[in-house]
Backbone bond lengths (Angstrom), bond angles and torsions (degrees), N, CA, C in turn:
res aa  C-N    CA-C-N  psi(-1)  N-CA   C-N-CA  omega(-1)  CA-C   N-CA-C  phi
1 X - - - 1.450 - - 1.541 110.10 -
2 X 1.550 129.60 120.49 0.996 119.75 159.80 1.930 130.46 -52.01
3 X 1.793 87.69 134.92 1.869 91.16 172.33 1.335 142.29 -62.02
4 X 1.001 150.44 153.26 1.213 138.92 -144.85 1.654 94.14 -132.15
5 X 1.029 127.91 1.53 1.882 112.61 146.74 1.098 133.19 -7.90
6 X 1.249 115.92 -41.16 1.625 118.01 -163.78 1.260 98.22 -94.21
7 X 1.734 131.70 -9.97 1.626 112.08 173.55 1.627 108.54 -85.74
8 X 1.119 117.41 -8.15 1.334 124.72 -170.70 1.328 126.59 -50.79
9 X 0.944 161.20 73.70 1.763 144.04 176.21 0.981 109.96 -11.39
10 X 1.244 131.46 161.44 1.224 144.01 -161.84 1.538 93.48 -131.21
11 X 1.371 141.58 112.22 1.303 146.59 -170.87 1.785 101.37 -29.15
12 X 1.360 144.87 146.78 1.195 119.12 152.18 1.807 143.24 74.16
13 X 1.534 89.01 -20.02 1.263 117.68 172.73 1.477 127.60 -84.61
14 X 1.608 125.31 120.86 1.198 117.94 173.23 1.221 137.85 0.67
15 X 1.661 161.50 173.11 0.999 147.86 122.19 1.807 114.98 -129.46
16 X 1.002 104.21 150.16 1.714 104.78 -170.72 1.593 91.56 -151.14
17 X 1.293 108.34 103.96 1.455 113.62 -166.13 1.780 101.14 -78.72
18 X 1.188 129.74 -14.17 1.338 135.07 -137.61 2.255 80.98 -99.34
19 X 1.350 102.37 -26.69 1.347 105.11 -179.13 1.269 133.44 -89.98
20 X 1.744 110.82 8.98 1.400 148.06 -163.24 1.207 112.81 -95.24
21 X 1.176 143.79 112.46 1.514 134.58 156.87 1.586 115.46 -20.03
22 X 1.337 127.93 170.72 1.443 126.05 148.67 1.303 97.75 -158.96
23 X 1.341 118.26 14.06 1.563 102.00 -176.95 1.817 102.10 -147.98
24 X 1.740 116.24 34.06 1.312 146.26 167.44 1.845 99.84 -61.66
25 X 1.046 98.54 129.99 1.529 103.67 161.12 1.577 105.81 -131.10
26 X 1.470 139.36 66.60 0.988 143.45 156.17 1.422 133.88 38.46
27 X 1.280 107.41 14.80 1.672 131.83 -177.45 1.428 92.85 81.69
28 X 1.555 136.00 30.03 1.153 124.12 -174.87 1.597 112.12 -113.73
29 X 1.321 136.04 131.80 1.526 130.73 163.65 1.802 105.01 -55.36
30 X 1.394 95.78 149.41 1.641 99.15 157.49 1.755 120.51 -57.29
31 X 1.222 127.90 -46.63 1.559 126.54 162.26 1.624 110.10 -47.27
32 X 0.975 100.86 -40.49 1.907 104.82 175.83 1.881 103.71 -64.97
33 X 0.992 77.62 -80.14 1.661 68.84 -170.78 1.652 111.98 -65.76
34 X 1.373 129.46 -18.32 2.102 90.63 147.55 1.066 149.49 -58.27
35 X 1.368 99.36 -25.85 1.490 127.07 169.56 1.354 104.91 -67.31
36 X 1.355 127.46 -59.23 1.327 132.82 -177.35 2.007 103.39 -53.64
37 X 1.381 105.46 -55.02 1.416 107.32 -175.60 1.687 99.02 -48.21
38 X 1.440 115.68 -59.81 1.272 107.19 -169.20 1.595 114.38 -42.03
39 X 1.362 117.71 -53.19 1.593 112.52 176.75 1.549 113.44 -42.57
40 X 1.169 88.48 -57.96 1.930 110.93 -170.87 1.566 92.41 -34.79
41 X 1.436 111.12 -59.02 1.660 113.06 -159.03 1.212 117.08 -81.60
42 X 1.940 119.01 -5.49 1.655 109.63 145.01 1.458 128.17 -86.09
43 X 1.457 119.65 -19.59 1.396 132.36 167.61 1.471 96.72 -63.21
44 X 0.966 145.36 -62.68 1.630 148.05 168.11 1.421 114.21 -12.03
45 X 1.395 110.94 -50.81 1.132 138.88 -131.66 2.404 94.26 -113.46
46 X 1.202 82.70 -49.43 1.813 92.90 160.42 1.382 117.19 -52.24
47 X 1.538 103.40 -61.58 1.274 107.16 -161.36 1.749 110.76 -81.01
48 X 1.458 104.14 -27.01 1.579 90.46 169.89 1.736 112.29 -85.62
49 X 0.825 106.02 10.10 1.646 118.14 165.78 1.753 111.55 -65.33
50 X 1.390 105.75 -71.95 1.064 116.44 151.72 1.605 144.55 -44.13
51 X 1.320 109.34 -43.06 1.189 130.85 170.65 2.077 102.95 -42.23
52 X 1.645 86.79 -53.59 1.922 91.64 -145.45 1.812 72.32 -77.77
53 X 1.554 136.81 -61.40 1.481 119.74 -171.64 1.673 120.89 -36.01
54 X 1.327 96.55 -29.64 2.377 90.10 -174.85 1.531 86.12 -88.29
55 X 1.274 144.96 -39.79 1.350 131.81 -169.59 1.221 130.66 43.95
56 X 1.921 105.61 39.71 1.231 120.56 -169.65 1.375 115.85 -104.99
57 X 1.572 98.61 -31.64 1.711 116.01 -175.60 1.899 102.31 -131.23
58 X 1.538 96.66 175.26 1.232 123.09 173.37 1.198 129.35 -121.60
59 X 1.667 139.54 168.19 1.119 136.06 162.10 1.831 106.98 -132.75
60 X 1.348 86.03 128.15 1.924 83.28 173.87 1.812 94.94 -122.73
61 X 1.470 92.57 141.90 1.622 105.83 -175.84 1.671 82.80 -113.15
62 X 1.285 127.74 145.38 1.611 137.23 148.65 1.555 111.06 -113.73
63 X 0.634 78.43 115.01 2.158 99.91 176.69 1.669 95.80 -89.31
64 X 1.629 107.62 105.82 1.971 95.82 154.81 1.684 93.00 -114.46
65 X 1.411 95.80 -147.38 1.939 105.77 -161.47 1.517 106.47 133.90
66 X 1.367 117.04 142.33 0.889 136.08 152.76 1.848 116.80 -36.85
67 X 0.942 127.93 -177.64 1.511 138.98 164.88 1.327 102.84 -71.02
68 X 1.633 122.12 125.28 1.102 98.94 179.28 1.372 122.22 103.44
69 X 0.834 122.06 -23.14 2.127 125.39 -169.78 0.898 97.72 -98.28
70 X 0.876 168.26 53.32 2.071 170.26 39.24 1.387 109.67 166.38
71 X 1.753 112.26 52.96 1.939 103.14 -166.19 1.863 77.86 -65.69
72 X 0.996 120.48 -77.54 1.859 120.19 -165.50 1.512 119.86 -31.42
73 X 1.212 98.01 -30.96 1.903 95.53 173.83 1.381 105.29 -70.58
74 X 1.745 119.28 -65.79 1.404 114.60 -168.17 1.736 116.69 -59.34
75 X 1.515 107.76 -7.04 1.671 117.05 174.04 1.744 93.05 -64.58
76 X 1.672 90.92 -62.47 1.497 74.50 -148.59 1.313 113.02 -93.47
77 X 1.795 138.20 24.39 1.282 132.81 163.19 1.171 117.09 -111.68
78 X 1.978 113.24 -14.92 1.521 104.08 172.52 1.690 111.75 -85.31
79 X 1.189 122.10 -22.45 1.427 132.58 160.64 1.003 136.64 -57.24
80 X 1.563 110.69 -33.74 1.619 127.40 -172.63 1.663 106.79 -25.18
81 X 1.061 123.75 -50.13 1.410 129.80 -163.99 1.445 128.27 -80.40
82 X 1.669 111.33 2.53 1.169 108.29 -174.93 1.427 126.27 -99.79
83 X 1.322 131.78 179.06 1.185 125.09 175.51 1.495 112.50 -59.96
84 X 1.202 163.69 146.39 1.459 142.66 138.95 1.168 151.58 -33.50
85 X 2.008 95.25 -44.20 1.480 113.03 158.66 1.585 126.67 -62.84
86 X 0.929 120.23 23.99 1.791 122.97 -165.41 1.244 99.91 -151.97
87 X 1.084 112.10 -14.47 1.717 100.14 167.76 1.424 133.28 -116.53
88 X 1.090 150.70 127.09 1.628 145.96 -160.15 1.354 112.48 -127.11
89 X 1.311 111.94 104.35 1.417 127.45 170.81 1.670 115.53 -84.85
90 X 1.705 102.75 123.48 1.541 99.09 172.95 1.685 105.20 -144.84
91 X 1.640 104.92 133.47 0.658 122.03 149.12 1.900 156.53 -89.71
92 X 1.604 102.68 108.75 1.588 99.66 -166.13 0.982 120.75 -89.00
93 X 1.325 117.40 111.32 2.166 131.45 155.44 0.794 133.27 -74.04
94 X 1.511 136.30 -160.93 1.290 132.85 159.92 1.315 104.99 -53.03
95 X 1.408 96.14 140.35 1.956 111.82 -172.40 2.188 98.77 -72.10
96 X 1.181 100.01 145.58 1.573 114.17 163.56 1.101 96.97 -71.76
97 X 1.875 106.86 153.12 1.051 117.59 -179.33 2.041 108.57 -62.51
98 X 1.316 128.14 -2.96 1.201 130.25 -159.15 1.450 83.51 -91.70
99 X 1.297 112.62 -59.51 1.788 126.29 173.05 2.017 109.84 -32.51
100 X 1.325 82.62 -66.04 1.678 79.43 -167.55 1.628 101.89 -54.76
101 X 1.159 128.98 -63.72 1.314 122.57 -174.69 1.217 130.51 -29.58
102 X 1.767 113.40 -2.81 1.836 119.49 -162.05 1.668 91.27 -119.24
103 X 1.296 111.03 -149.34 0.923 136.04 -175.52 1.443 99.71 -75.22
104 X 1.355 120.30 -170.95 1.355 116.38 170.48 1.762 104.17 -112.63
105 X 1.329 107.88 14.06 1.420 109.87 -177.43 1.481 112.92 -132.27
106 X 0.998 83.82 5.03 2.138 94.57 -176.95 1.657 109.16 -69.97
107 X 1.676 109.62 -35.21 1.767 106.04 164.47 1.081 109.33 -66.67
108 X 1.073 123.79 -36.61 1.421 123.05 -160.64 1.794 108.40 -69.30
109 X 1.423 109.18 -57.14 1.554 97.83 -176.88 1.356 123.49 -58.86
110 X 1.859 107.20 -25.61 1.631 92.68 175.27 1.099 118.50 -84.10
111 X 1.106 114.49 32.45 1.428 110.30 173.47 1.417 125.46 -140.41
112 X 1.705 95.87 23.48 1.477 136.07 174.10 1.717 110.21 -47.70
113 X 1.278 143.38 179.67 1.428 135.66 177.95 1.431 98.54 -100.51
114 X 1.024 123.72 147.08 1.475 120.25 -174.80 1.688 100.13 -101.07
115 X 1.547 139.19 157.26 1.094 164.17 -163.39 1.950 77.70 -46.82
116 X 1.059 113.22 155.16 1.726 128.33 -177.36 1.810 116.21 37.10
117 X 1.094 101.62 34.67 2.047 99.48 -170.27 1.374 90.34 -119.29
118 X 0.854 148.70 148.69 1.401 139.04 51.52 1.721 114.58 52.64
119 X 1.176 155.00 101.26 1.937 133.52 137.15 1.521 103.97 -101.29
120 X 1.518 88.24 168.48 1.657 94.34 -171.77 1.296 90.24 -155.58
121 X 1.445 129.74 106.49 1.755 136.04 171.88 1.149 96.11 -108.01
122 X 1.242 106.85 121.12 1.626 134.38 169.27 1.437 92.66 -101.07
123 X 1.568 109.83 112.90 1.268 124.23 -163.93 1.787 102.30 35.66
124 X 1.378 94.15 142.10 1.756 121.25 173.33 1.448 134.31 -153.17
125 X 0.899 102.19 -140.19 1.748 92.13 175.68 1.444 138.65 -51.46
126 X 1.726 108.43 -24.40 0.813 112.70 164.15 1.702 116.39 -77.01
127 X 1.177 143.05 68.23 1.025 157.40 -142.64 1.740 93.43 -148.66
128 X 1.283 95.85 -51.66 1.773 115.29 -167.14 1.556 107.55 -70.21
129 X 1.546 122.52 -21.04 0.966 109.23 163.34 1.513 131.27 -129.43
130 X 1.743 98.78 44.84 1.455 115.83 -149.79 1.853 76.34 -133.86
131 X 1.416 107.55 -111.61 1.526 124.25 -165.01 1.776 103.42 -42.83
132 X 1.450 94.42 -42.06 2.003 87.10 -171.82 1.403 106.03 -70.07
133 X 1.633 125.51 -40.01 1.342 110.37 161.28 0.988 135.57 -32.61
134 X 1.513 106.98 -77.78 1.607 113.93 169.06 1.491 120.16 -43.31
135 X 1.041 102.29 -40.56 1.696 89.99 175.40 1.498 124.64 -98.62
136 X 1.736 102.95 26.95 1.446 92.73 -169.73 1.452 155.81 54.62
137 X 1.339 103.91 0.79 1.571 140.22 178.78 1.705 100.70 -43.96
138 X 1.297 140.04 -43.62 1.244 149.65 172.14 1.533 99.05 -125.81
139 X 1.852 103.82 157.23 1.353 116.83 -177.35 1.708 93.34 -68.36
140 X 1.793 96.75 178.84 1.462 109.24 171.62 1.588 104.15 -67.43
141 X 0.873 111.96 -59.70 1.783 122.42 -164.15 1.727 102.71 -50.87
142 X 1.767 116.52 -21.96 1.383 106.62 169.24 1.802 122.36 -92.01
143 X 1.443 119.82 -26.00 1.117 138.68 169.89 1.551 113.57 -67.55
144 X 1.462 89.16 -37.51 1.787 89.87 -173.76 1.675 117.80 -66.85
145 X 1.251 124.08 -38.85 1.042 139.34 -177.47 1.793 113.96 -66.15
146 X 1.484 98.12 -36.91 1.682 88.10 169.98 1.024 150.37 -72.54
147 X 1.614 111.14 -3.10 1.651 118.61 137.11 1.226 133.20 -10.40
148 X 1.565 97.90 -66.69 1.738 115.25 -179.12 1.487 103.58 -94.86
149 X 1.190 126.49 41.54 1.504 142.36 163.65 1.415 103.22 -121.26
150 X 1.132 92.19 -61.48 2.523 91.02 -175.81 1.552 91.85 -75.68
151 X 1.306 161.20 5.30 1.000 153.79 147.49 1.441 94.00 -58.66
152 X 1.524 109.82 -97.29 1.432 121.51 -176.94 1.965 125.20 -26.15
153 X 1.763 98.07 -27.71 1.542 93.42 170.74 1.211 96.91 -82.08
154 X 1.115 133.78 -60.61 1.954 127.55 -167.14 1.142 104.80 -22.57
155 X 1.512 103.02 -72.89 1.553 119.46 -179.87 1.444 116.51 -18.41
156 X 1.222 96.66 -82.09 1.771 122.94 171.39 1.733 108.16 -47.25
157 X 0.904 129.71 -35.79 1.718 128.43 167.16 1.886 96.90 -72.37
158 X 1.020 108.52 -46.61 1.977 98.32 -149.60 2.113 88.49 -77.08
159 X 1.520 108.82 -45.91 1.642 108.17 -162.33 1.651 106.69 -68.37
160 X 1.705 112.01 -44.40 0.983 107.24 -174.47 1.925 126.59 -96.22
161 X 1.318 111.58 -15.89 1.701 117.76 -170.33 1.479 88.15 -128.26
162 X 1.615 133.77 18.10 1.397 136.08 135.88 1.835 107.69 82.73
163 X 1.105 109.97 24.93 1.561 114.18 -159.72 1.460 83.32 -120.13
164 X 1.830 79.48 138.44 1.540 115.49 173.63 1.647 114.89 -98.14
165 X 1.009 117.02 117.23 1.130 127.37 175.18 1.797 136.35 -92.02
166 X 1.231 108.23 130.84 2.037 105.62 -171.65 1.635 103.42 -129.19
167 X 0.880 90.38 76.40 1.646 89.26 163.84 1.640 114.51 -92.58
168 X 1.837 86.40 130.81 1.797 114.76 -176.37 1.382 115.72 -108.45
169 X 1.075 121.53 100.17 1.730 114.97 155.76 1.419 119.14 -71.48
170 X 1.195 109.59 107.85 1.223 118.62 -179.45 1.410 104.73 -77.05
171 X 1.195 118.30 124.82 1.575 141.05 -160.87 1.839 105.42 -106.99
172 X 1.245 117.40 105.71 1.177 117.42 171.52 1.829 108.87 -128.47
173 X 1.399 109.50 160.89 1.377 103.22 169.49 1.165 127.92 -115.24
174 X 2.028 122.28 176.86 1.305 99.67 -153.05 1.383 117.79 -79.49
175 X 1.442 110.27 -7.81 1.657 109.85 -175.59 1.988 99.10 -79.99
176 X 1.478 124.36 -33.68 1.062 107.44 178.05 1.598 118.34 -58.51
177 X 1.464 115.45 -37.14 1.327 116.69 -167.66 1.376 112.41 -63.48
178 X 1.284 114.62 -46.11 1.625 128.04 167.17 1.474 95.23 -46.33
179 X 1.283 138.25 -63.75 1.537 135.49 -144.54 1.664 93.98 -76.35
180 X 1.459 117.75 -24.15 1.598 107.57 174.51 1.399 113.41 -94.49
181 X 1.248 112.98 -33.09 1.777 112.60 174.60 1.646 112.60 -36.66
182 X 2.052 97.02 -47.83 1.422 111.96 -170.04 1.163 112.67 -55.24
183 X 1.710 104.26 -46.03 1.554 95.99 -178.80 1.542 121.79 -83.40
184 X 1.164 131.60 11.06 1.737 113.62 160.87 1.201 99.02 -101.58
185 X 2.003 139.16 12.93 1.322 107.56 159.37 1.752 99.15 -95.40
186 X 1.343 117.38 -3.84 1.621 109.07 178.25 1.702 120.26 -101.51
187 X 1.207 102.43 10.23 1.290 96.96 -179.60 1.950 106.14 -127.02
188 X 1.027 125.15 138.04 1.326 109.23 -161.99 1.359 109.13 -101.02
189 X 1.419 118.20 16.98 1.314 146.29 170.51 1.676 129.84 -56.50
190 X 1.765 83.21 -44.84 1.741 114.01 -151.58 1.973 84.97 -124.44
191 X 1.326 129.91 -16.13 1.437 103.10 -166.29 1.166 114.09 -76.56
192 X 1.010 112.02 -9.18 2.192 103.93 155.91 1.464 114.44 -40.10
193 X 1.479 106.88 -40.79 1.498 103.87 -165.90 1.548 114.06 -78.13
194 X 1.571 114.82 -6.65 1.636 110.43 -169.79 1.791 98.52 -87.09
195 X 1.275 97.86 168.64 1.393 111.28 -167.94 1.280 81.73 -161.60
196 X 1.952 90.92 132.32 1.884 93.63 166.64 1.644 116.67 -72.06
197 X 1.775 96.93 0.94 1.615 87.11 -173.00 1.626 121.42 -77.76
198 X 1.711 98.11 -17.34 1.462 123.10 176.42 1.760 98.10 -50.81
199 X 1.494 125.14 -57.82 1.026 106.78 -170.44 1.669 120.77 -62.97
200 X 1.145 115.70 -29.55 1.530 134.06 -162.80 1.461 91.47 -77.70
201 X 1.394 119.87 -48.27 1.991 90.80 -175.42 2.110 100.79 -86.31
202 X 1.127 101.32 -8.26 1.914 92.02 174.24 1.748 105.40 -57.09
203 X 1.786 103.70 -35.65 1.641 94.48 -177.85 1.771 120.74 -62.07
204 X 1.218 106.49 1.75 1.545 124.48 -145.40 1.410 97.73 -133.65
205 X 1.697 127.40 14.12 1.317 135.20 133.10 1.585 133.68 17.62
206 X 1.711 92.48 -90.18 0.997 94.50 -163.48 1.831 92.89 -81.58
207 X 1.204 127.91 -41.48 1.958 114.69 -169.71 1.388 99.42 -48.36
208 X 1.263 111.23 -15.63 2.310 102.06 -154.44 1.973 87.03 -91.97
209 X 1.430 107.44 -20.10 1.670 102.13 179.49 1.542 115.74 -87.35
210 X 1.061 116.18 -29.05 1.668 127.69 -179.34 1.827 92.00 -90.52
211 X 1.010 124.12 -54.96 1.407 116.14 166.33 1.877 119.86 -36.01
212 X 1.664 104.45 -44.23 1.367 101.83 -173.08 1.448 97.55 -104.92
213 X 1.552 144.10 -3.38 1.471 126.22 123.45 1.335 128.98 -13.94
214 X 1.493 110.33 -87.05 1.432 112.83 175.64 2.064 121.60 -49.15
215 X 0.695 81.95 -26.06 1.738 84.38 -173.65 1.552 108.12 -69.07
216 X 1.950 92.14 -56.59 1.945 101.35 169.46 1.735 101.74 -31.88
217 X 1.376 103.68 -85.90 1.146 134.96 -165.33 1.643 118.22 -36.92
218 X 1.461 109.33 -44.55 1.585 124.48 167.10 1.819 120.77 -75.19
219 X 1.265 106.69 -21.22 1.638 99.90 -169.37 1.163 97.47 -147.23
220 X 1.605 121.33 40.08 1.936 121.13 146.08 1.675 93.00 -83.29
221 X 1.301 102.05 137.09 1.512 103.06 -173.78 2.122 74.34 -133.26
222 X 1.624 99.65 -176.40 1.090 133.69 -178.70 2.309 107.08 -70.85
223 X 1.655 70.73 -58.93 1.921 93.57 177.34 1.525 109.44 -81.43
224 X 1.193 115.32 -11.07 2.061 107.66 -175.38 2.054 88.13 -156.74
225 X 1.393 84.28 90.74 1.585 86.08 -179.67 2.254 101.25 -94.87
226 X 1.171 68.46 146.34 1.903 74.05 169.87 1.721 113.71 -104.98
227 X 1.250 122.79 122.45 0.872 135.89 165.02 2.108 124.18 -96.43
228 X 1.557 93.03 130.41 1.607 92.30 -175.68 1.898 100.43 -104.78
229 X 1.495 89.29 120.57 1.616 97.61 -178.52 1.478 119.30 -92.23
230 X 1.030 130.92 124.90 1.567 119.29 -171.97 1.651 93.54 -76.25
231 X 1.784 115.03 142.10 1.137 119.77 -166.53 1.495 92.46 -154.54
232 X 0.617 112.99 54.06 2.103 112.22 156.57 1.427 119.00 -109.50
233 X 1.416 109.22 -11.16 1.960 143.77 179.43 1.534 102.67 -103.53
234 X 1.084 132.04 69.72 1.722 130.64 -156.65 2.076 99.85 -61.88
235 X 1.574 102.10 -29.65 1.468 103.01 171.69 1.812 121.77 -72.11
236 X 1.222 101.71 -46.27 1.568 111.72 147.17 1.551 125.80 -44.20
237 X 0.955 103.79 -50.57 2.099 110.15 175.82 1.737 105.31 -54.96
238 X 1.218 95.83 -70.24 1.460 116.81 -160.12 1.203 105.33 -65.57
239 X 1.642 135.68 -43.68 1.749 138.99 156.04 1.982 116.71 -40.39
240 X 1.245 111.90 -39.45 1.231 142.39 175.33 1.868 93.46 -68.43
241 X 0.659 132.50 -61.68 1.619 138.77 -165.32 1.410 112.35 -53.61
242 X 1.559 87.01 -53.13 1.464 100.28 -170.85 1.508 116.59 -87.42
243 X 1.475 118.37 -27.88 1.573 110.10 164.49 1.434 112.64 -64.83
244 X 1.484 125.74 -31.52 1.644 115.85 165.91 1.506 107.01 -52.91
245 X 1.515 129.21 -41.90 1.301 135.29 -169.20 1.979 101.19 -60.57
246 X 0.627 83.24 -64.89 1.756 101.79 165.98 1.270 113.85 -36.18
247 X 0.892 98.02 -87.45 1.950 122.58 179.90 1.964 96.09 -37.57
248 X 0.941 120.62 -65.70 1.459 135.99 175.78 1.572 96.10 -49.73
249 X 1.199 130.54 -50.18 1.769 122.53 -150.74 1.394 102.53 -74.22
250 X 1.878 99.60 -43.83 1.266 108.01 174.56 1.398 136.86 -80.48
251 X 0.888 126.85 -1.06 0.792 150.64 139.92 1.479 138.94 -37.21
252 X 2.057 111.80 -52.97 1.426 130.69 156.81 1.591 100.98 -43.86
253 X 1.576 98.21 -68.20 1.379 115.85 -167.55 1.291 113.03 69.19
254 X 1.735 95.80 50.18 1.632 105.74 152.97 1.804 134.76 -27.95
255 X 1.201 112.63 155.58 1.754 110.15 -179.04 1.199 83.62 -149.58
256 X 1.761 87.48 163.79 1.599 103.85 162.63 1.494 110.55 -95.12
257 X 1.126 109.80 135.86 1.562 125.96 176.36 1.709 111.22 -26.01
258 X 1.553 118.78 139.25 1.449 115.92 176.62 1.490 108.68 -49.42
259 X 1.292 120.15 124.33 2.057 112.80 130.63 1.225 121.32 9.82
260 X 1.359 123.92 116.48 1.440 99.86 152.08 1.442 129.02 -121.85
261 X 1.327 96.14 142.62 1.514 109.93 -163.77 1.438 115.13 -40.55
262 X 1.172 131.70 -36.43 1.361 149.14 -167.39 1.522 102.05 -77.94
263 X 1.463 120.10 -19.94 1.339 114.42 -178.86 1.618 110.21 -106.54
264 X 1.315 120.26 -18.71 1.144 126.68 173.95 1.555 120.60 -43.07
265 X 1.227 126.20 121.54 1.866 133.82 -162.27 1.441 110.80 55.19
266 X 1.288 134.72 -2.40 1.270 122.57 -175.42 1.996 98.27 -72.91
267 X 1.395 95.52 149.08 1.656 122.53 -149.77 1.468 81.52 -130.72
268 X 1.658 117.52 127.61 1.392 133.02 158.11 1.797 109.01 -91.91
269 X 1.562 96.88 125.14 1.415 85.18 173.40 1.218 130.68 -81.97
């Protein structure tokens, strides 16, 4: 299977999304990578096996994207295979009034992966310096600074509660997003999923790309690297997802907890 290096951020390093693939399929055919997904999604399925038995460490995946870039597909086809109890899916919205009153990170940690889980934030913290930017919701001088805040939480999640972290920007472009918007107002299948709000941040393009520039670019760290996935190929995205999922699990190289001696030949009557 080819490596996936090249979606990586580079700690510190520029980003210019406009110079990015989004429609890369990894030298791979679509028959290749189902086949490949299929492996991927029992290795998935091993290693969080293991994972939740040592119950020593964690993994948090963050899914961002535009409207539209498939965070819910790659939830639910690179996952398909796992236990339920070991994994915790959360999704972040507009904050409750209990939310707004805190920090802007106080939802966010409780809802951190606990020692043997699995997390999965479909959209998260980076929210705070994505939508409130663009929309001006807080001054610059308060947005700007939380860079070196979601740095400092990563940190503080990966050194101290031992969790490895993969954050993916799912990378789509603007003619694809239009070509999917179109289809949940033409199919009467999918029009649950449109929202007139979908159109209102598409006008807001280009701030939500220079917005998710700086963020790439400011908070790829060493311990919480950001990866940009080309996603206009939803079989390409989602194959891509899950070999980071992989690549990462194996990586821990989870075990199951020692034997214990005390249980060795003991016979229940």
């Amino acid at each position: 299977m080819p490596m996936l290096d090249d979606l990586r951020v580079t700690p510190g390093s520029p980003v210019l999304l406009r110079d990015l693939p989004t429609r890369a399929t990894h030298g791979l055919t679509k028959d290749d990578a189902v086949e490949a997904m299929r492996v991927n999604t029992e290795r998935i399925a091993r290693l969080q096996y293991l994972l939740w038995a040592e119950s020593k460490r964690s993994l948090l995946l963050v899914l961002q994207g535009m409207d539209t870039s498939g965070k819910d597909g790659v939830i639910r086809h690179v996952l398909s295979g796992v236990n339920p109890q070991g994994v915790r899916v959360w999704s972040f919205r507009k904050p409750t009034e209990i939310e707004y009153s805190r920090d802007f990170l106080w939802r966010i940690h409780l809802r951190a992966p606990a020692r043997g889980e699995i997390g999965v934030f479909n959209r998260s913290h980076y929210e705070d310096v994505l939508v409130v930017r663009v929309h001006n919701l807080v001054p610059e001088a308060v947005w700007s600074r939380r860079y070196d805040a979601i740095n400092d939480f990563e940190r503080l999640l990966h050194e101290e509660g031992g969790c490895a972290i993969v954050k993916c920007f799912l990378h789509i472009s603007h003619d694809e997003q239009r070509t999917r918007l179109q289809r949940r107002l033409d199919d009467p299948d999918r029009n649950w999923k449109f929202d007139e709000s979908d159109v209102r941040e598409r006008a807001r393009w280009d701030d939500y790309q220079l917005a998710y520039e700086d963020a790439l670019s400011k908070c790829s760290t060493d311990h919480a690297p950001w990866f940009v996935v080309p996603s206009d190929r939803k079989w390409a995205q989602r194959w891509a997802v899950s070999q980071l999922l992989v690549e990462t699990l194996e990586a821990m190289d989870p075990h199951h907890p020692p034997a214990r001696e005390d249980l060795i030949g003991r016979m229940i009557d």
